[in-house]
C-alpha positions as CSV (number, residue, x, y, z in Angstrom):
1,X,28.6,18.6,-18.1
2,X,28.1,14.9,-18.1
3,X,25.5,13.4,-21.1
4,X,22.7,11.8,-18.9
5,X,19.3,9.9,-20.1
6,X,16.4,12.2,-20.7
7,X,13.2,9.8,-21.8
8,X,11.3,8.6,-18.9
9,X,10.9,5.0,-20.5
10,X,14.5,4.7,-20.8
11,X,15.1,5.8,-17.8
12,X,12.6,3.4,-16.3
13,X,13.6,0.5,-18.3
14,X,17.5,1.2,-17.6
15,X,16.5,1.1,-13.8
16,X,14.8,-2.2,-14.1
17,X,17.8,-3.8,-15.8
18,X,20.2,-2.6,-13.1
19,X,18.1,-3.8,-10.3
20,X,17.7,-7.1,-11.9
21,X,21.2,-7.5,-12.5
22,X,21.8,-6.8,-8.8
23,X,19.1,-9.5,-7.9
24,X,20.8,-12.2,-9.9
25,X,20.2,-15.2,-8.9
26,X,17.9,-14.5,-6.1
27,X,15.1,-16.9,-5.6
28,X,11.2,-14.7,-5.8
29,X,8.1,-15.8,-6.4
30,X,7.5,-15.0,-9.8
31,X,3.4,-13.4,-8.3
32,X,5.7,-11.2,-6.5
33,X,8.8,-10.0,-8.1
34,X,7.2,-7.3,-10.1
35,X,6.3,-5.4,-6.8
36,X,9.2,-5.9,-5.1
37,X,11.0,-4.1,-8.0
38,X,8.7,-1.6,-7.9
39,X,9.5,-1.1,-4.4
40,X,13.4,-1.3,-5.1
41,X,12.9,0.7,-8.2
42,X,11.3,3.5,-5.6
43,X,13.4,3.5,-2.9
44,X,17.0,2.0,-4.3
45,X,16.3,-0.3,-0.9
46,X,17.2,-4.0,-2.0
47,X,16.3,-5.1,2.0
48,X,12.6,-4.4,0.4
49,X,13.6,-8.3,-1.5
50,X,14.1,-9.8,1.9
51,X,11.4,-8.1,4.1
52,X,8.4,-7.8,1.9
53,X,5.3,-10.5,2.3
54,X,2.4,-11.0,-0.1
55,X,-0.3,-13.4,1.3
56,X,-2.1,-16.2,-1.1
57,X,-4.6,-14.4,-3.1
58,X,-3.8,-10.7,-2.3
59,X,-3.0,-9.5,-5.6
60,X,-6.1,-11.8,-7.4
61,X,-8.3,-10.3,-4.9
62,X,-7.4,-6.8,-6.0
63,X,-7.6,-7.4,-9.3
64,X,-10.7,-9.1,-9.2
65,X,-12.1,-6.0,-7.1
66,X,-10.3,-3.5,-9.4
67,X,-11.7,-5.1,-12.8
68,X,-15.6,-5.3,-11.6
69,X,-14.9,-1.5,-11.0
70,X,-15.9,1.4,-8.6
71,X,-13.5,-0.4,-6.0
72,X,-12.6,2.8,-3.5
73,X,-9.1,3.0,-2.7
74,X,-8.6,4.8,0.6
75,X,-5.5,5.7,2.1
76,X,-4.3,6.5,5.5
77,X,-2.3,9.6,4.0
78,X,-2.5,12.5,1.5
79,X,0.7,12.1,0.3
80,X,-0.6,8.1,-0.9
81,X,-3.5,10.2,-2.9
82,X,-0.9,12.4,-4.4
83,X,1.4,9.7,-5.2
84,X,-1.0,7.4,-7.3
85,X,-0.9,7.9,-11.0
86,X,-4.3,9.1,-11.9
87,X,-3.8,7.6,-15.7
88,X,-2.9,4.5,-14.3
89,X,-5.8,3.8,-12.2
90,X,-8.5,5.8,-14.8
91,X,-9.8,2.8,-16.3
92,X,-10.8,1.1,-13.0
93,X,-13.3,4.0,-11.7
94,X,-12.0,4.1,-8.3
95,X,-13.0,6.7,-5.9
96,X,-9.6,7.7,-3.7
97,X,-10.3,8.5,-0.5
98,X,-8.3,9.8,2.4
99,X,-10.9,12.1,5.7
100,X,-7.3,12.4,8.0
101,X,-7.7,16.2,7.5
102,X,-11.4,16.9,7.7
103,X,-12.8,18.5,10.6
104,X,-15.2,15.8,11.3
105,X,-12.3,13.4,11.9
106,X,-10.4,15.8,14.1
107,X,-13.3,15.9,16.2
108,X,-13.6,12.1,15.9
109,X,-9.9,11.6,17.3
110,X,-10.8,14.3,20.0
111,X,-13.7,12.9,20.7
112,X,-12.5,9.5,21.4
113,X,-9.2,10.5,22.3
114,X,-7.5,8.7,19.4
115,X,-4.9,9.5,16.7
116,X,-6.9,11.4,13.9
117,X,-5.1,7.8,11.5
118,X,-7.8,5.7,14.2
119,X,-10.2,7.9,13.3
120,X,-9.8,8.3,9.4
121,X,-9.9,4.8,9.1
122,X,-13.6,4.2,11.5
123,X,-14.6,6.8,8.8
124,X,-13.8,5.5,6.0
125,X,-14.6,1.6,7.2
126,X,-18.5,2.6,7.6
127,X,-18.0,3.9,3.9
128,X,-16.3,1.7,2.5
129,X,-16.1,-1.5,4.0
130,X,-14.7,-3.8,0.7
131,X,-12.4,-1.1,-0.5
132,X,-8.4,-1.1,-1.2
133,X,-6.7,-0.1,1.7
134,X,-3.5,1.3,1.3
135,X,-1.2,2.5,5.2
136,X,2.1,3.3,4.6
137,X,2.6,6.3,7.1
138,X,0.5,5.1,10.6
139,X,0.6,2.5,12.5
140,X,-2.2,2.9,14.9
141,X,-4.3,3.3,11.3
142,X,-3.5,-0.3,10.6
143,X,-3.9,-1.9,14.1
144,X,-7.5,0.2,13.6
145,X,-8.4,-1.2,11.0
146,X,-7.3,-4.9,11.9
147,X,-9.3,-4.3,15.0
148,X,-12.4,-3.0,12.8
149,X,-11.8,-6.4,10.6
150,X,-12.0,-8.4,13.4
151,X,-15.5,-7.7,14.5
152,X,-16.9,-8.0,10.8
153,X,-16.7,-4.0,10.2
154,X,-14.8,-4.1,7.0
155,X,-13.4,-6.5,4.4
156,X,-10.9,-5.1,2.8
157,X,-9.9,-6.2,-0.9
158,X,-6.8,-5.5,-0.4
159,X,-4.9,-4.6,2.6
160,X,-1.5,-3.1,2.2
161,X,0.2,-2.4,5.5
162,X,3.6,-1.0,5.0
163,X,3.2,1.8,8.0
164,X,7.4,3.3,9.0
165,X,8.8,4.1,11.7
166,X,9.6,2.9,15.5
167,X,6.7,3.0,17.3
168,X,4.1,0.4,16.7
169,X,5.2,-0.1,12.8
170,X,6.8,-3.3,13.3
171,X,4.4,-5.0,15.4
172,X,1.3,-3.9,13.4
173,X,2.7,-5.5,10.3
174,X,3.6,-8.3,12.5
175,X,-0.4,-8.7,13.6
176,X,-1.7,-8.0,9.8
177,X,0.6,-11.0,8.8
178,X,-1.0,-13.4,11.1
179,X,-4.8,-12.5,9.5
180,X,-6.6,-14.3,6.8
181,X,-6.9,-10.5,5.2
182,X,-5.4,-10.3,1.2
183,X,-2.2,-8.5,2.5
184,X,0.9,-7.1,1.5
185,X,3.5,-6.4,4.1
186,X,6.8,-5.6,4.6
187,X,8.4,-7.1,7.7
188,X,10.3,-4.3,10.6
189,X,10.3,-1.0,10.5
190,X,11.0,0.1,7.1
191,X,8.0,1.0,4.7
192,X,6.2,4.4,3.8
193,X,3.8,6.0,1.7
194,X,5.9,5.4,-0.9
195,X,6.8,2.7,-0.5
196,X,2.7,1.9,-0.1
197,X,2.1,3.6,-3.9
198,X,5.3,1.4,-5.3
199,X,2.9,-1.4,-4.1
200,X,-0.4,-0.1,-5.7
201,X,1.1,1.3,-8.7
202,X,2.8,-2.8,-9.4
203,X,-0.1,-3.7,-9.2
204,X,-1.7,-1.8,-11.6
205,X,0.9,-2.4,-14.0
206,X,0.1,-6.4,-13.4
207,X,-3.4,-6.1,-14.1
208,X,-3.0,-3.7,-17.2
């Protein structure tokens, strides 16, 4: 049997090294290079260096929302609430938040004949209207809440939009990139929850 690394740090640390030896000399933006590590670090995906978009003041608008604390952080999946590191995002006091599985969406969607993603995210927009939104699964959640944004219902903190898949996925990143929302993006279809807690979790790590 082969000798292998055991200790997490290590392990992390090694992984960092490697992916910044594949990046070499590749141009970033220094405001951006630790999450699109993170991202590479979580999926092994180095088209995450070419495709992902950050827009002027996302990440200070996070931060400043995460540091005055009590800034909600909901999420367009359960898997994104399972993913985040509890430990990580302790000393911030934020509520996580995800309704895509509670009856009173379900009756929403059926209601209004929209995906129960629509109708998590009219939920938790009348809730939380400044929150940390975080889509990495739906993409009829994001063009929801872009929709919500445009008449004044919400104003996100932070909006990252990193929804996968074939239908709809491209082109709703495509609309959240021409906003004036604090956005991060990844451009065509590739994305996911997560890749959608790589994101959150970088930025943690930037503000800490």
């Amino acid at each position: 049997m082969r000798d292998f690394v055991t200790d997490p740090k290590a392990i992390e640390q090694q992984s960092m090294n490697i992916i910044d030896n594949i990046l070499g000399e590749k141009e970033l933006d220094p405001a951006i290079k630790p999450i699109v590590k993170r991202v590479i670090h979580t999926t092994a995906d180095f088209d995450f260096a070419e495709n992902m978009i950050v827009s002027p003041g996302a990440v200070e608008s996070a931060r400043q929302a995460l540091l005055a604390g009590g800034c909600p952080v909901v999420a367009d999946t359960r898997m994104i609430l399972a993913g985040i590191s509890r430990p990580l995002l302790e000393p911030f006091y934020s509520q996580l938040a995800c309704f895509v599985d509670t009856d009173r969406v379900k009756e929403l969607a059926a209601e209004r004949n929209i995906t129960r993603s629509m109708a998590n995210i009219l939920l938790a927009a009348e809730q939380f209207p400044r929150g940390i939104y975080l889509i990495g699964n739906a993409p009829t959640a994001l063009f929801e809440l872009l929709r919500l944004a445009d008449k004044g219902q919400v104003e996100p903190a932070l909006v990252v939009g990193v929804p996968v898949g074939f239908v709809g996925a491209e082109e709703s990143k495509e609309d959240l990139a021409k906003t004036d929302l604090p956005y991060i993006c990844t451009r065509g279809r590739k994305g996911g929850s997560p890749v959608a807690v790589a994101i959150f979790h970088a930025i943690l790590h930037m503000i800490r």
